[in-house]
Backbone as JSON, one array per atom type, in Angstrom:
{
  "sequence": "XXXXXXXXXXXXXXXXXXXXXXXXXXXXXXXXXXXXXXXXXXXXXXXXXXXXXXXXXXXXXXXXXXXXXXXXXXXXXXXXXXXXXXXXXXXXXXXXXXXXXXXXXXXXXX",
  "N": [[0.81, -1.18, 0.0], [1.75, 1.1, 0.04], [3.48, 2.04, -1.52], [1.76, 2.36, -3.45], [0.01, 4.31, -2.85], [2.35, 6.68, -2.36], [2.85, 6.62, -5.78], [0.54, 7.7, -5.86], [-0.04, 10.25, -5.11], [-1.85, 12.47, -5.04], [-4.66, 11.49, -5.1], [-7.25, 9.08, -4.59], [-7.75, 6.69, -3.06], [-9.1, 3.6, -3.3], [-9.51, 0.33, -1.98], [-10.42, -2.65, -2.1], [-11.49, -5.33, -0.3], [-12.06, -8.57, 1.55], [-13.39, -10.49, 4.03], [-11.75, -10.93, 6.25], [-10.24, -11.11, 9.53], [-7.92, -10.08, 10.23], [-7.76, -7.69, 8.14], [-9.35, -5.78, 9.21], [-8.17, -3.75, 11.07], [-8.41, -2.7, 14.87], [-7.35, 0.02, 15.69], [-6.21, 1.8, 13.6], [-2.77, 2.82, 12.86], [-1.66, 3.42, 10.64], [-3.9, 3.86, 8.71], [-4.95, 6.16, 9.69], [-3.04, 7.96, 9.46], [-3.18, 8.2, 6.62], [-5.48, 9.72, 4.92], [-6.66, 9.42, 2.65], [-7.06, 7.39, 1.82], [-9.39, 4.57, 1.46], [-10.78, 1.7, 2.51], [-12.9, -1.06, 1.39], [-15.36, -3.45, 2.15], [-16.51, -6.48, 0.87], [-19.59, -8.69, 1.19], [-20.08, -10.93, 4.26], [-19.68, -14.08, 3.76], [-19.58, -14.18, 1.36], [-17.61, -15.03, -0.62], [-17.33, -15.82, -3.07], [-17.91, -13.76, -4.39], [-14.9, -13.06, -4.73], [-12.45, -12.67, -6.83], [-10.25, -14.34, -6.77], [-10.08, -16.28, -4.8], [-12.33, -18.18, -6.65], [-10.18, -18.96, -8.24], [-8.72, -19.97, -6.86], [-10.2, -22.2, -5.62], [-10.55, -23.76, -8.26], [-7.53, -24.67, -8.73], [-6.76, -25.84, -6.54], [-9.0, -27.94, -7.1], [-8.66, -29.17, -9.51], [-5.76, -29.45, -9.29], [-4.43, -30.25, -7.16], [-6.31, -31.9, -5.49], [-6.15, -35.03, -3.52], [-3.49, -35.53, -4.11], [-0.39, -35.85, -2.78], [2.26, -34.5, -1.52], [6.14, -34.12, -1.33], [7.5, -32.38, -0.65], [7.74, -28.49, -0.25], [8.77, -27.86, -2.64], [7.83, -29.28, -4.43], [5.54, -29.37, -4.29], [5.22, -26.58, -5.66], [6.48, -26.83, -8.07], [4.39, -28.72, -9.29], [1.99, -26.39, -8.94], [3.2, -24.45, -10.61], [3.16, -25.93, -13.0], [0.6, -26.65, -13.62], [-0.43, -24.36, -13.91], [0.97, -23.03, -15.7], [-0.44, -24.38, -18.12], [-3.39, -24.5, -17.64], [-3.21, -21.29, -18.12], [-3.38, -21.71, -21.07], [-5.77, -21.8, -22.24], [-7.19, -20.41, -21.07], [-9.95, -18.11, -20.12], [-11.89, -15.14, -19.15], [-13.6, -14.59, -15.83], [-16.7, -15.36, -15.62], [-19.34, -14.71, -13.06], [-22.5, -15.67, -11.8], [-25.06, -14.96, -9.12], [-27.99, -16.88, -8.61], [-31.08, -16.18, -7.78], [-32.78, -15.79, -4.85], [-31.36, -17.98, -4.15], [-29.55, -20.65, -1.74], [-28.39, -19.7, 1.29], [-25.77, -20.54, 0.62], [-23.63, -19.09, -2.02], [-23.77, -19.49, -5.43], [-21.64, -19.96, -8.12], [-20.96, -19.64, -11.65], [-18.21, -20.69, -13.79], [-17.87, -19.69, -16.86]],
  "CA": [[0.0, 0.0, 0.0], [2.77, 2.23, 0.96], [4.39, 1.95, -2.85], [0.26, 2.63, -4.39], [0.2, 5.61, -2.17], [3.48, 6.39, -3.17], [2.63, 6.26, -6.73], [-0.82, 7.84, -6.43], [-0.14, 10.98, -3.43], [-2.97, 13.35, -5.02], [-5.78, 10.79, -5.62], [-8.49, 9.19, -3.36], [-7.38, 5.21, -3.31], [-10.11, 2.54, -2.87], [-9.49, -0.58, -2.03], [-11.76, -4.05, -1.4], [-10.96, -6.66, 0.79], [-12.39, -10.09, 2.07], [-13.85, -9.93, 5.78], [-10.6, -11.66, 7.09], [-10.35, -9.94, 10.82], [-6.37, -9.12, 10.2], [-8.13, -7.05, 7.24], [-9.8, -5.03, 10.07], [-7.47, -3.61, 12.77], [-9.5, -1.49, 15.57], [-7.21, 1.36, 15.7], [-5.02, 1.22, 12.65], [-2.24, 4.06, 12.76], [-1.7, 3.49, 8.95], [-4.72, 4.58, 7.93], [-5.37, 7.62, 10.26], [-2.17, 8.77, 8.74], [-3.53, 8.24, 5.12], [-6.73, 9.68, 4.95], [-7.11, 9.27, 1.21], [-7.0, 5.34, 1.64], [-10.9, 3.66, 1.73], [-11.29, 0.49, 2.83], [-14.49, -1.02, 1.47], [-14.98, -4.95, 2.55], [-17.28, -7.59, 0.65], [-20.52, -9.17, 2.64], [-19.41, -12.19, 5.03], [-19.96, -15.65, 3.44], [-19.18, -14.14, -0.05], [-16.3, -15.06, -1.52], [-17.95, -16.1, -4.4], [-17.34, -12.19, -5.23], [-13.5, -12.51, -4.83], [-11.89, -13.71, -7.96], [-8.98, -15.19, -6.54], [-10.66, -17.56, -4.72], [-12.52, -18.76, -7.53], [-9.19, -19.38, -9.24], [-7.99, -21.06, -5.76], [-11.29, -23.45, -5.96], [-10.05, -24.88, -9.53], [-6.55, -24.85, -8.45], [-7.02, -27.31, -5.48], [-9.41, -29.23, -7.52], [-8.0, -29.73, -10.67], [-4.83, -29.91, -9.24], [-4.43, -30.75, -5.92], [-7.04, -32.84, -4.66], [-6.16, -36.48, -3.9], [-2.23, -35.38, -4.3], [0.77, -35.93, -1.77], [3.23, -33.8, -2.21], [6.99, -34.95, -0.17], [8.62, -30.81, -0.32], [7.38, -27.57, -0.93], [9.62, -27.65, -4.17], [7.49, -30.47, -4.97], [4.32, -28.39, -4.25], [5.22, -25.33, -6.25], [6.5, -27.1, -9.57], [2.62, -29.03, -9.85], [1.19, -25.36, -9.33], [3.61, -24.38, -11.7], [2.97, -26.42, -14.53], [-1.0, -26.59, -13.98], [-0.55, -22.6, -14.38], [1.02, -23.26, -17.76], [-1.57, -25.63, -19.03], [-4.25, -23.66, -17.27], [-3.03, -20.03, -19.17], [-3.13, -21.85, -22.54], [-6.83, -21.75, -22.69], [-7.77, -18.87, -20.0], [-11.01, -17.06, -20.03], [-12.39, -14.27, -18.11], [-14.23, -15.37, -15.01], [-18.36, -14.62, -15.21], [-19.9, -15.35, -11.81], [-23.69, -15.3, -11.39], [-25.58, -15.89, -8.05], [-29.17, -17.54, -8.34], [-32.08, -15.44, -6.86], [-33.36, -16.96, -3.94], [-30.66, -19.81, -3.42], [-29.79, -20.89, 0.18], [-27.11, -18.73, 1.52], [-23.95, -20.14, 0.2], [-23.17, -18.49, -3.77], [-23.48, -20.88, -6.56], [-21.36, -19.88, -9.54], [-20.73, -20.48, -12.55], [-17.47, -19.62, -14.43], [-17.92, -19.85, -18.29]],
  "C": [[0.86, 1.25, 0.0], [3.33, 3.12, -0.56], [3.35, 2.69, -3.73], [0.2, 3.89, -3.9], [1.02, 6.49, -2.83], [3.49, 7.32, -4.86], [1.52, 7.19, -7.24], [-0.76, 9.64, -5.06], [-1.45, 11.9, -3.66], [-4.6, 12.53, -5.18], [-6.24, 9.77, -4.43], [-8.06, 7.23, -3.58], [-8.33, 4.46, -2.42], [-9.3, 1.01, -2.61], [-10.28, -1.8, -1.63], [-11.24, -4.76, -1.21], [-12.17, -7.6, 1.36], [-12.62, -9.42, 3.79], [-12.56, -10.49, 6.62], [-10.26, -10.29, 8.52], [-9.07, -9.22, 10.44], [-6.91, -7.95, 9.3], [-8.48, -5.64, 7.9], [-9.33, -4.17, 11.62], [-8.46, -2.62, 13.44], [-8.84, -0.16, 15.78], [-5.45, 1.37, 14.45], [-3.75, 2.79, 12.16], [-2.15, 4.69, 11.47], [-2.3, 4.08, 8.23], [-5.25, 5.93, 8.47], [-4.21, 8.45, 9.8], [-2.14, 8.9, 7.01], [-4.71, 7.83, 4.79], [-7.6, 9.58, 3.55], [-7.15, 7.78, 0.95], [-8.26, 5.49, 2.29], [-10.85, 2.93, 1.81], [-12.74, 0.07, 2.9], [-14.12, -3.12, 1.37], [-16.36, -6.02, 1.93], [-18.08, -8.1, 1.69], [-19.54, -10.09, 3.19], [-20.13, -12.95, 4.05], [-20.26, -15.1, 1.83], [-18.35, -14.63, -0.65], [-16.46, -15.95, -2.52], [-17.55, -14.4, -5.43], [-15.72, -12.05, -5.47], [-12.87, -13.06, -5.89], [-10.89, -14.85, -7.53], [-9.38, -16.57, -5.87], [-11.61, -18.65, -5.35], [-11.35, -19.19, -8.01], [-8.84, -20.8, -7.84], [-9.24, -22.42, -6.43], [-10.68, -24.28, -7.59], [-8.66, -25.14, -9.53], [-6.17, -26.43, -7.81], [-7.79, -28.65, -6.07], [-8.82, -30.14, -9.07], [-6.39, -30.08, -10.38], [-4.13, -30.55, -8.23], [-4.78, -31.29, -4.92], [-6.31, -34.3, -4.63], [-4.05, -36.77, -3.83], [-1.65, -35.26, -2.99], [1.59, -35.46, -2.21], [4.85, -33.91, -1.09], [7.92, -33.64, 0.08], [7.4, -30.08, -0.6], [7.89, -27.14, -2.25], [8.18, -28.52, -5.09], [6.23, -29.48, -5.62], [4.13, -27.03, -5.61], [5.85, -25.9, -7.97], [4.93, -27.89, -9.7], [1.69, -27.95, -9.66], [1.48, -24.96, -10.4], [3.03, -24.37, -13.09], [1.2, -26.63, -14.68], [-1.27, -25.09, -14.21], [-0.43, -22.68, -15.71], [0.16, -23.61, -18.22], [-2.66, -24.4, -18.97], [-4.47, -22.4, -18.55], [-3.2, -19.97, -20.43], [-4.69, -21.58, -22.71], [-7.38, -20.47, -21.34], [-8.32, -18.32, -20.9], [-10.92, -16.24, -19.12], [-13.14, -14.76, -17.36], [-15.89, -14.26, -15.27], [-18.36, -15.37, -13.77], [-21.73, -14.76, -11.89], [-24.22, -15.78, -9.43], [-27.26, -15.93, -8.06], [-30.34, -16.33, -6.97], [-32.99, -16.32, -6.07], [-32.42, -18.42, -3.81], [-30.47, -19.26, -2.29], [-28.6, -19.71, 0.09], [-25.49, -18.83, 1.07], [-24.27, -19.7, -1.6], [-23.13, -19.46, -4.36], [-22.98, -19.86, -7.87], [-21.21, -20.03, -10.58], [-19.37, -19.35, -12.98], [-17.63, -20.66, -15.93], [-16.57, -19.48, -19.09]]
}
């Protein structure tokens, strides 16, 4: 943030974040000293809205379910190379959510 700031000193900087508590400090010096930083935070039990965790969800399943992995070397060349593969055919993520489903998000990515 420090670098975006930084980068940006006359302009009004938004940012969105996940409900994660660290996300939320109760008296955060950081931001009372940089009053042009917004913090705006997604409902709880969304993260159907966050992209990244959509990507995580096909990550783990396409690539890491069911798998033992004996390093973290090990770990990070089968993200690796399912990134490659992955990137060769990459879309843009749609997400819809169903009017009236139960409370968790059903998506779809097309």
């Amino acid at each position: 943030m420090n670098e975006i700031v930084a980068a940006y000193p006359d302009r009004e900087i938004h940012a969105v974040l996940d409900n994660l508590n660290t996300h939320k400090p109760r008296d955060d010096r950081w931001l009372k000293s940089h009053p042009q930083v917004h913090l705006h935070f997604i409902p709880a039990y969304s993260s159907w809205l966050n992209q990244v965790e959509c990507w995580f969800s096909i990550l783990g399943k396409q690539a890491l379910t069911g798998v033992s992995f004996t390093s973290p070397r090990q770990l990070r060349e089968a993200i690796d190379k399912f990134v490659a593969a992955y990137n060769q055919t990459a879309t843009q993520f749609e997400w819809t959510k169903a009017v009236g489903s139960s409370d968790r998000a059903q998506t779809e990515i097309l």
